[in-house]
SERO-4910 file (N, C-alpha, C, O; in steps of 0.05 Angstrom, whole numbers):
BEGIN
 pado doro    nc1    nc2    nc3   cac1   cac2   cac3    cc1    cc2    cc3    oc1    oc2    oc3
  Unk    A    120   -255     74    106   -250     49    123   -230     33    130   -209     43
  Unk    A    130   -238      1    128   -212     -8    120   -207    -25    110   -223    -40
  Unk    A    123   -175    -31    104   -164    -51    117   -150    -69    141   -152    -64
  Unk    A    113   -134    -91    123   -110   -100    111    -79    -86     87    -73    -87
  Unk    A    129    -64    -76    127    -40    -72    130    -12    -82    144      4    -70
  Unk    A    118     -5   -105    130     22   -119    163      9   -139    185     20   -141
  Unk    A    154    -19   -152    165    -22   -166    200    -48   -152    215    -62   -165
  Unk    A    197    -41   -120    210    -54   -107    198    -73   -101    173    -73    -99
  Unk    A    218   -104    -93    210   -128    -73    209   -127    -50    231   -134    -42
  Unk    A    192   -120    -27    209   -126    -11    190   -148      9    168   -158      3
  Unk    A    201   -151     25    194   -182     50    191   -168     70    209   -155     79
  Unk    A    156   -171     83    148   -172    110    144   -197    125    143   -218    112
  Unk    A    142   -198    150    129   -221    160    104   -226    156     93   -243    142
  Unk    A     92   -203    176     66   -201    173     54   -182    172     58   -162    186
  Unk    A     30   -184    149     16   -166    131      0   -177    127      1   -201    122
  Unk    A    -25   -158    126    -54   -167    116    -72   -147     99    -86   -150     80
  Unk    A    -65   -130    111    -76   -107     94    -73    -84     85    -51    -77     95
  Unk    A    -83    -58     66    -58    -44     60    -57    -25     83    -34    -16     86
  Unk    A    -73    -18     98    -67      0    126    -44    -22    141    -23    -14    151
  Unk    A    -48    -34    140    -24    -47    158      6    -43    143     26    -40    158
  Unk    A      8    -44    120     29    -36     95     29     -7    105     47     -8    122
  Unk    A     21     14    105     17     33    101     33     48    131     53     61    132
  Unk    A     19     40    149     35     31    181     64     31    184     82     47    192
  Unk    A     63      5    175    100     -6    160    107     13    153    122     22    170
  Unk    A    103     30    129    119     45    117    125     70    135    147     82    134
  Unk    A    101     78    154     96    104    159     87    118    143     96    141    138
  Unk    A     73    109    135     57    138    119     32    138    126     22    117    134
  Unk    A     21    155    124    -13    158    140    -33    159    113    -29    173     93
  Unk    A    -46    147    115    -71    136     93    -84    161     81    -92    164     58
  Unk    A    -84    176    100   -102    206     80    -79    216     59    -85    221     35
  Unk    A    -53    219     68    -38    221     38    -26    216     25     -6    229     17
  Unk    A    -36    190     16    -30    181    -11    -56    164    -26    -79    170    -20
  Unk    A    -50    142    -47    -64    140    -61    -56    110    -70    -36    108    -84
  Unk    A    -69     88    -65    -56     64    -70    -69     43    -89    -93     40    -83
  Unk    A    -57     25   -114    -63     24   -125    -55     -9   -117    -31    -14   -115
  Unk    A    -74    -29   -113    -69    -61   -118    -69    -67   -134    -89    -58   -145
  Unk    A    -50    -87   -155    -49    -98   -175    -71    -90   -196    -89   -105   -204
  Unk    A    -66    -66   -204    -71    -44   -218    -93    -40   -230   -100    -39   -253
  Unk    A   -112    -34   -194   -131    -33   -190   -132     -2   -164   -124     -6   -141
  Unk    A   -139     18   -170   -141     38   -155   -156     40   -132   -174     56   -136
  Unk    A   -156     30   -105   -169     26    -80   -177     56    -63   -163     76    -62
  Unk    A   -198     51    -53   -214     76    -40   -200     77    -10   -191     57      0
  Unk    A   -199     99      0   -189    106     24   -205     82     45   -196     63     59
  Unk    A   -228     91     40   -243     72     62   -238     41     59   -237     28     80
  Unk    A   -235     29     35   -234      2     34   -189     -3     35   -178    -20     20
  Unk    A   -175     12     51   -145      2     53   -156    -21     81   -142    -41     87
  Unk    A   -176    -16     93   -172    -40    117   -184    -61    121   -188    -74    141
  Unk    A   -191    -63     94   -210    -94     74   -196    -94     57   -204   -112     41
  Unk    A   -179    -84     50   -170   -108     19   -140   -121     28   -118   -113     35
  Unk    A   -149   -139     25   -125   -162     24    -97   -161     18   -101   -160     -7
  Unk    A    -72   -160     21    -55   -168     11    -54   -195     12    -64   -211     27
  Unk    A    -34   -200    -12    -32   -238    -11     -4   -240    -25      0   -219    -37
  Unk    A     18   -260    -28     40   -262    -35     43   -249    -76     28   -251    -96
  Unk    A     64   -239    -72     77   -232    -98     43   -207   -110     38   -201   -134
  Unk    A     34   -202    -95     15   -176    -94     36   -153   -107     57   -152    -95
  Unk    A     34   -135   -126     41   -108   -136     24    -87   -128      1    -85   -135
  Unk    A     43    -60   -103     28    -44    -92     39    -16    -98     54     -8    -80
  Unk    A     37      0   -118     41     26   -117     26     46    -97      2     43    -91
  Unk    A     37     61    -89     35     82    -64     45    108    -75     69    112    -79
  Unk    A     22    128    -81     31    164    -91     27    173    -76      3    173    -71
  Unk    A     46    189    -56     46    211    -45     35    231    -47     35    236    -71
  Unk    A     19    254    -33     11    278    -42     30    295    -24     30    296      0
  Unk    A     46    307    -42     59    331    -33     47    359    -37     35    364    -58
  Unk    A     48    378    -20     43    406    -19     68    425    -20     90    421    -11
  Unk    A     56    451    -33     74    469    -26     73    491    -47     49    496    -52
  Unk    A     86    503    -58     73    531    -73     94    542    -87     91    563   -100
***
């Protein structure tokens, strides 16, 4: 499958959802903020919503620090 990622293409095998994307990347779901085809998704719903081919997925980081 692929999708857009933060503006990149890139190709997984297999993917279904965005915790599973999220996995992939290594990043842990409490920090960031992800946005499906430019639609802003709730923490609780990354392990119900669907990815599906040529899908656009922005991912914002929350950084800390002072």
């Amino acid at each position: 499958m692929q999708i857009t990622v933060n503006g990149e293409k890139k190709e997984f095998a297999t993917l279904s959802t965005i915790t599973e994307l999220l996995i992939t990347l290594s990043l842990k779901p409490e920090t960031v903020v992800v946005e499906l085809n430019n639609e802003i998704i709730q923490p609780d719903a990354y392990s119900k919503s669907q990815l599906a081919e040529a899908d656009s997925v922005e991912i914002i980081r929350f950084v800390g620090g002072g």
